[in-house]
Biopython code that builds the backbone (N, CA, C, O; Angstrom):
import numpy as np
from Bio.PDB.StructureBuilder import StructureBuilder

atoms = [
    (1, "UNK", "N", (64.487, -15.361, 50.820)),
    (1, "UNK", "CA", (65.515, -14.685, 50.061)),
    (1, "UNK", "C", (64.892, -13.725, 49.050)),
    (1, "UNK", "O", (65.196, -12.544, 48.881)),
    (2, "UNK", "N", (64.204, -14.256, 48.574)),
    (2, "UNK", "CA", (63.468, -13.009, 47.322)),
    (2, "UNK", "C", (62.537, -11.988, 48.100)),
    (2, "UNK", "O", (61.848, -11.254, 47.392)),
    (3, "UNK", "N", (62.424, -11.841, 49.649)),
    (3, "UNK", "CA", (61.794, -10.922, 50.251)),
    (3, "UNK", "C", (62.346, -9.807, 50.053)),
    (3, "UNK", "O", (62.033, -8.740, 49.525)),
    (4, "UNK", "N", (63.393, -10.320, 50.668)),
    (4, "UNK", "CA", (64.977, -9.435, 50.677)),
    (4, "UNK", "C", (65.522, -9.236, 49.212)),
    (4, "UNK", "O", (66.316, -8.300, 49.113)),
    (5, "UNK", "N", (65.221, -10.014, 47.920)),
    (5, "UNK", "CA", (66.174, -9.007, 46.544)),
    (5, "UNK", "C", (65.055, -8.037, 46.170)),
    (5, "UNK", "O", (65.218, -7.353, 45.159)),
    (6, "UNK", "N", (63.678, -7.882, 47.049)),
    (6, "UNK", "CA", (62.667, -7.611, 46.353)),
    (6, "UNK", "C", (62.499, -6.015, 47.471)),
    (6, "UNK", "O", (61.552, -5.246, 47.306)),
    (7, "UNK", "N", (63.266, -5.843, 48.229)),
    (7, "UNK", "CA", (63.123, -5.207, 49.770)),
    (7, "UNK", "C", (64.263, -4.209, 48.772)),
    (7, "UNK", "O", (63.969, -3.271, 48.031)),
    (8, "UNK", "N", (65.676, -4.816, 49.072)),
    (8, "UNK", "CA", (66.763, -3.941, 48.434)),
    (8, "UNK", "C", (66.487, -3.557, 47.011)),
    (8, "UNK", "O", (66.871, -2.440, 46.664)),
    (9, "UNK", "N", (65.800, -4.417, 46.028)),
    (9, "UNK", "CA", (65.486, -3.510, 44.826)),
    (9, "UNK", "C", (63.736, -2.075, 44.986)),
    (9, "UNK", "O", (63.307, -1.140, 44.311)),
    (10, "UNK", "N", (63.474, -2.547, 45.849)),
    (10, "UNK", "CA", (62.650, -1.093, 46.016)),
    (10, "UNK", "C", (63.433, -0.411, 47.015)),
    (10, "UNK", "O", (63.059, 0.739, 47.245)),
    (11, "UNK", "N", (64.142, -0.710, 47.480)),
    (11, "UNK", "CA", (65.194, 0.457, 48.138)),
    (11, "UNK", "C", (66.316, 1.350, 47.234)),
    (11, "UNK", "O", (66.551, 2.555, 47.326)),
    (12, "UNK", "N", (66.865, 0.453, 46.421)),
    (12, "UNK", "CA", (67.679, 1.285, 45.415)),
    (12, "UNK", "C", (66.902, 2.391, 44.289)),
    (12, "UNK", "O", (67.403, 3.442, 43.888)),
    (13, "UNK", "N", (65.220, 1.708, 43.815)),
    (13, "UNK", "CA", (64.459, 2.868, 43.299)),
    (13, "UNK", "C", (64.523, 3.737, 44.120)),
    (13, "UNK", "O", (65.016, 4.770, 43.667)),
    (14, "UNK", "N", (64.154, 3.788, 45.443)),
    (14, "UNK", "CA", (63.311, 4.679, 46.330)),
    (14, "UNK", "C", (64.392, 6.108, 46.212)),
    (14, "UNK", "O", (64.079, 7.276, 45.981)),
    (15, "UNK", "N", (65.415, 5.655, 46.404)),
    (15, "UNK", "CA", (66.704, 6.331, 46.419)),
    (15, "UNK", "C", (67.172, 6.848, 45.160)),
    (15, "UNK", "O", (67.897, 7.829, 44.998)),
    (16, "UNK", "N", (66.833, 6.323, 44.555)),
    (16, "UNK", "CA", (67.115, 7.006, 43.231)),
    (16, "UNK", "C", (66.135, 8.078, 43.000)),
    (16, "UNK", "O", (66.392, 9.282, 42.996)),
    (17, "UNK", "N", (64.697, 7.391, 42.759)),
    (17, "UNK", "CA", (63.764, 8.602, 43.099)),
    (17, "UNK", "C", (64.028, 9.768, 43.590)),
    (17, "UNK", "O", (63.897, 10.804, 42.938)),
    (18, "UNK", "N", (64.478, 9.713, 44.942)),
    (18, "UNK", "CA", (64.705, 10.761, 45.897)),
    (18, "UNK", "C", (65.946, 12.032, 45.369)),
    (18, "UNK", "O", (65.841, 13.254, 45.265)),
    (19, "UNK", "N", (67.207, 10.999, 45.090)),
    (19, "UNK", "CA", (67.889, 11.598, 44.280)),
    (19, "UNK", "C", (67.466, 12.665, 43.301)),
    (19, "UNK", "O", (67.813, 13.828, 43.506)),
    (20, "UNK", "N", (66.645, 12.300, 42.113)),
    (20, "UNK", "CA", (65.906, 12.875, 41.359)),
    (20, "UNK", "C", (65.301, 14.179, 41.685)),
    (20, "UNK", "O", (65.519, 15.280, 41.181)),
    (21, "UNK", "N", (64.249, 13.724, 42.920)),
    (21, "UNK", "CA", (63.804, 14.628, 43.610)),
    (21, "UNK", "C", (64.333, 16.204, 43.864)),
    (21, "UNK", "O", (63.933, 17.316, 43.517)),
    (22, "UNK", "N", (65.364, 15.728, 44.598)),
    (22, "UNK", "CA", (66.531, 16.417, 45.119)),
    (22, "UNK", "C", (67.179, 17.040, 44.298)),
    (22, "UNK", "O", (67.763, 18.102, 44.511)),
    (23, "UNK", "N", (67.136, 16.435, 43.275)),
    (23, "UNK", "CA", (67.927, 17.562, 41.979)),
    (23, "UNK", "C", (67.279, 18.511, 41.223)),
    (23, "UNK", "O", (67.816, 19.390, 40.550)),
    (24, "UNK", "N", (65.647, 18.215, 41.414)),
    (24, "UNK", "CA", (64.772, 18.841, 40.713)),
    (24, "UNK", "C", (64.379, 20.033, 41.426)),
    (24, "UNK", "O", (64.109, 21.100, 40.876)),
    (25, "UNK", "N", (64.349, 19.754, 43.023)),
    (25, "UNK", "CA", (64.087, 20.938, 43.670)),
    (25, "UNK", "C", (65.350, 22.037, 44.730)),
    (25, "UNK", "O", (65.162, 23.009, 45.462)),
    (26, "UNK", "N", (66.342, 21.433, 44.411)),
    (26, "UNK", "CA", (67.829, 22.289, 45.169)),
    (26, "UNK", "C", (68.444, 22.769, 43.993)),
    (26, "UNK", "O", (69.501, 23.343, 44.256)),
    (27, "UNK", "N", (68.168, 22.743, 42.791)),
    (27, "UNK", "CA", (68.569, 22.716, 41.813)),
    (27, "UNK", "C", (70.269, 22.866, 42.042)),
    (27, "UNK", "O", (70.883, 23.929, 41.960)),
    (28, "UNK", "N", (70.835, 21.586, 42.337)),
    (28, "UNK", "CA", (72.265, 22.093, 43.136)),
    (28, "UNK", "C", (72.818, 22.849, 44.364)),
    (28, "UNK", "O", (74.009, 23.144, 44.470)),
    (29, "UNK", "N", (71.897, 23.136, 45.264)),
    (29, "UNK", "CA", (72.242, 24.353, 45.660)),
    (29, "UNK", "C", (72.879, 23.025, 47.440)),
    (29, "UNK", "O", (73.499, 23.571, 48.353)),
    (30, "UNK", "N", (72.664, 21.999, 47.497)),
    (30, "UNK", "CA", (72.490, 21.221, 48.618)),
    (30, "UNK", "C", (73.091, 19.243, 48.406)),
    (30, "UNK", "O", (72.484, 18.518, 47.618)),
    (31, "UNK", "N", (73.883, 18.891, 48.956)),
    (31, "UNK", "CA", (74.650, 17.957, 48.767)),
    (31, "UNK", "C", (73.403, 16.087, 48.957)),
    (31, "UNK", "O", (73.684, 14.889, 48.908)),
    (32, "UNK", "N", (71.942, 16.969, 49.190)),
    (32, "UNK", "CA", (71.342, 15.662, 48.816)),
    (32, "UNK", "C", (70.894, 15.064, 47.893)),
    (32, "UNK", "O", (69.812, 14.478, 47.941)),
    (33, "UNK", "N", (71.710, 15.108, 46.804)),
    (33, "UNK", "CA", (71.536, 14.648, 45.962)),
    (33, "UNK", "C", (72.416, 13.397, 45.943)),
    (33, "UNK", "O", (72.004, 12.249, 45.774)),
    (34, "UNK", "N", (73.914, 13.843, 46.174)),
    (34, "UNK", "CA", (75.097, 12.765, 45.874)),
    (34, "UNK", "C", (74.711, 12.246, 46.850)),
    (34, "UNK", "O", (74.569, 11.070, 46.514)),
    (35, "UNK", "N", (74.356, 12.369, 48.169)),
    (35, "UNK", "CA", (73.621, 11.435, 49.481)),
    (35, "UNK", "C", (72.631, 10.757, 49.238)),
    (35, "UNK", "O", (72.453, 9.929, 50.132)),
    (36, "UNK", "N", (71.951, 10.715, 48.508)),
    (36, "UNK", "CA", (70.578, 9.525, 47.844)),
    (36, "UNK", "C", (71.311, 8.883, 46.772)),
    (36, "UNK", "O", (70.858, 7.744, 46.660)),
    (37, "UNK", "N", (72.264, 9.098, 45.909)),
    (37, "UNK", "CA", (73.234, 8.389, 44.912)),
    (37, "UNK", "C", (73.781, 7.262, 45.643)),
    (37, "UNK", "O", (73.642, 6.043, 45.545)),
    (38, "UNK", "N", (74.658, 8.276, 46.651)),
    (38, "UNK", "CA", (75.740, 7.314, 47.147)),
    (38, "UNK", "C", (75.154, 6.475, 47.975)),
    (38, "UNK", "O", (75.876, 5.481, 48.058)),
    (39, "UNK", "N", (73.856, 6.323, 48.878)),
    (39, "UNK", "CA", (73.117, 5.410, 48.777)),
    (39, "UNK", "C", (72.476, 4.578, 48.532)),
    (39, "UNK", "O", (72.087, 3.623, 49.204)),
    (40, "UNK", "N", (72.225, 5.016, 47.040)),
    (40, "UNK", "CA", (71.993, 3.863, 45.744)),
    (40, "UNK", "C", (72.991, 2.568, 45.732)),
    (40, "UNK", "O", (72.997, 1.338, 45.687)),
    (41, "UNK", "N", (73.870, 3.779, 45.806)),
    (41, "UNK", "CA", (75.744, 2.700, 45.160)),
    (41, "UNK", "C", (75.531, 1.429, 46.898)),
    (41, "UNK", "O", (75.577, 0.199, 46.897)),
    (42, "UNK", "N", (75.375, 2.106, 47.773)),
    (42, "UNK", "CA", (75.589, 0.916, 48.517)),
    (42, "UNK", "C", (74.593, -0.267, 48.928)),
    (42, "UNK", "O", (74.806, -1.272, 49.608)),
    (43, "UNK", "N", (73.334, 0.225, 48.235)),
    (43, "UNK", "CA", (72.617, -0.515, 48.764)),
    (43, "UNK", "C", (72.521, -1.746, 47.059)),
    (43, "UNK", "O", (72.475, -2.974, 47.119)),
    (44, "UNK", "N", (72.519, -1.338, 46.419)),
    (44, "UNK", "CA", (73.653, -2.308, 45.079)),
    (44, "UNK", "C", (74.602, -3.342, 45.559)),
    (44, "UNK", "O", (74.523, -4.570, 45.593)),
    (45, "UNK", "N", (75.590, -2.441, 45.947)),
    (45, "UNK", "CA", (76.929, -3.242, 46.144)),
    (45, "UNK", "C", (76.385, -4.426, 47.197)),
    (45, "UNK", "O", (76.940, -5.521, 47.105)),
    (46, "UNK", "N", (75.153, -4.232, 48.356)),
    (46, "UNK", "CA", (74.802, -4.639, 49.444)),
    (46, "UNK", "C", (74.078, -5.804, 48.754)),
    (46, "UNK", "O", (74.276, -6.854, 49.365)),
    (47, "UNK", "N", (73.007, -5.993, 47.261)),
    (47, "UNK", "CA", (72.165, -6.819, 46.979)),
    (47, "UNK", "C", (73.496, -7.869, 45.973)),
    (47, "UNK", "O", (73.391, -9.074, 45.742)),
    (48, "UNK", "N", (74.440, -7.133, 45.617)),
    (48, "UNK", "CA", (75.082, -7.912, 44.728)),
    (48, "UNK", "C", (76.099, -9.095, 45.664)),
    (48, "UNK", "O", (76.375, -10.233, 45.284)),
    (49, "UNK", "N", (76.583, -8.371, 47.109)),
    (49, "UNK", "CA", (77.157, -9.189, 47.877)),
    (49, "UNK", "C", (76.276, -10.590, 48.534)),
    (49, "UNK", "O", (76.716, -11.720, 48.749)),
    (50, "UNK", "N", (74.764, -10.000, 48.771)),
    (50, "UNK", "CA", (73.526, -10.834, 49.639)),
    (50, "UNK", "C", (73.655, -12.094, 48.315)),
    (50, "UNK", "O", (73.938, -13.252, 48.621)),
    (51, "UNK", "N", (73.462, -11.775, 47.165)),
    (51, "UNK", "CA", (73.625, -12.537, 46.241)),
    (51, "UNK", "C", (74.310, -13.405, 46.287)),
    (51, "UNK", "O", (73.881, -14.482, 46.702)),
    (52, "UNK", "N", (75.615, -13.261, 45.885)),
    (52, "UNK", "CA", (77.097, -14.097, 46.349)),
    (52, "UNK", "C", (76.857, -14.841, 47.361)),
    (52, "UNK", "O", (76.367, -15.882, 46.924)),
    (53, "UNK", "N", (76.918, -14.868, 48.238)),
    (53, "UNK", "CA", (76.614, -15.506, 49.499)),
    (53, "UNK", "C", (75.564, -16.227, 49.462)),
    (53, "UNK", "O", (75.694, -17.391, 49.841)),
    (54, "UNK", "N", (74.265, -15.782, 49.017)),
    (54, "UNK", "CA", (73.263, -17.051, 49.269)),
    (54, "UNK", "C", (73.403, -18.040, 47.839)),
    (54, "UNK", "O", (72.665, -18.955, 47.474)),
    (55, "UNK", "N", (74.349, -17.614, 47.346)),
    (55, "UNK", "CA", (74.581, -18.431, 45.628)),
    (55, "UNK", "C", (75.718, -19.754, 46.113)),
    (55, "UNK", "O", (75.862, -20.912, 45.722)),
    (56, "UNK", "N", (76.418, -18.888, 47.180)),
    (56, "UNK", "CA", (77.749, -19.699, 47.630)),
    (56, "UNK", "C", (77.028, -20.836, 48.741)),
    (56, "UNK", "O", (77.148, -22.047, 48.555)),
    (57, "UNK", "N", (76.393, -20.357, 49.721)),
    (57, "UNK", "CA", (76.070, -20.821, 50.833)),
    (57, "UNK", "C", (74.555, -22.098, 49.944)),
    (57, "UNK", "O", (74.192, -23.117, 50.532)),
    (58, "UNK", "N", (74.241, -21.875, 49.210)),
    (58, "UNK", "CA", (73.212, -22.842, 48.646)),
    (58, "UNK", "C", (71.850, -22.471, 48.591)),
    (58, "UNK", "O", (71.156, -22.957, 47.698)),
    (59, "UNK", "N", (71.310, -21.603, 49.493)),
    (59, "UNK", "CA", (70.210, -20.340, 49.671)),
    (59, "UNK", "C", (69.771, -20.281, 48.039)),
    (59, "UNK", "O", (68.658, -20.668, 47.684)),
    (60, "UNK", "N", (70.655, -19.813, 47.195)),
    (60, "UNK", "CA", (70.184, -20.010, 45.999)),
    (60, "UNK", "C", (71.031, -21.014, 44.982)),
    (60, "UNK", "O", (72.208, -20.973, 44.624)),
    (61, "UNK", "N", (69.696, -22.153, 44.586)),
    (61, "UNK", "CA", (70.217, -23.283, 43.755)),
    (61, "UNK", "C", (70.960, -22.663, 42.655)),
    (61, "UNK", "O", (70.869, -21.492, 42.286)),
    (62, "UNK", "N", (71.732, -23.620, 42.159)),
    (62, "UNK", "CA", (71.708, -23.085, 40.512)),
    (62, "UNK", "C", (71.109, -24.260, 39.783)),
    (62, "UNK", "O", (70.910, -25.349, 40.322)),
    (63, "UNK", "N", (70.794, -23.936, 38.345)),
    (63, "UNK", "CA", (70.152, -24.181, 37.783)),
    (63, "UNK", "C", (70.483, -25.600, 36.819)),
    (63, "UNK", "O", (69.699, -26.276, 36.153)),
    (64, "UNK", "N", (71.960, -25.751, 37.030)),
    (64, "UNK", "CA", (72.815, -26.296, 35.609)),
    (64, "UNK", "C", (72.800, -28.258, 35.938)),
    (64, "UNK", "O", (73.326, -29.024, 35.131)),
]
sb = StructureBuilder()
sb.init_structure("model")
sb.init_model(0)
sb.init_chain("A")
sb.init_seg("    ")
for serial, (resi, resn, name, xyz) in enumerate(atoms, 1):
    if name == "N":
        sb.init_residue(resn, " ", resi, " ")
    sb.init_atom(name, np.array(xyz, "f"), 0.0, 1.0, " ", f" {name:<3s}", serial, name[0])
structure = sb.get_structure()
C-alpha cells in the first residue's frame, strides 16, 4: 500500500511540475497547462479514494 501512496504522490508532483513547465514556456498560448492541472485534480481525488478503501477494507489499520 505505501508503494502505491508513494507512486500517486510522485505522480501528482510530476504533474504539477509539468504544469509549471508549461506555463513557463507557452506562456498561455496552449491548453497544457489546465491538462497537467486537471491531472493533478484526478490523480488526488484517485489517492484520496485508494485511501478510503484500504482504511475501510482493513489494508490500513487504525491506530485508536
Amino acid at each position: 500500500m505505501k508503494i502505491f501512496v508513494f507512486l500517486f504522490i510522485a505522480l501528482i508532483i510530476g504533474s504539477l511540475a509539468s504544469a509549471l513547465f508549461f506555463m513557463v514556456k507557452d506562456r498561455g498560448a496552449s491548453t497544457r497547462t489546465v491538462r497537467a492541472l486537471t491531472w493533478r485534480v484526478v490523480f488526488s481525488i484517485a489517492l484520496f479514494a485508494m485511501l478510503m478503501l484500504g482504511f475501510h477494507f482493513g489494508f490500513i489499520p487504525s491506530k485508536i
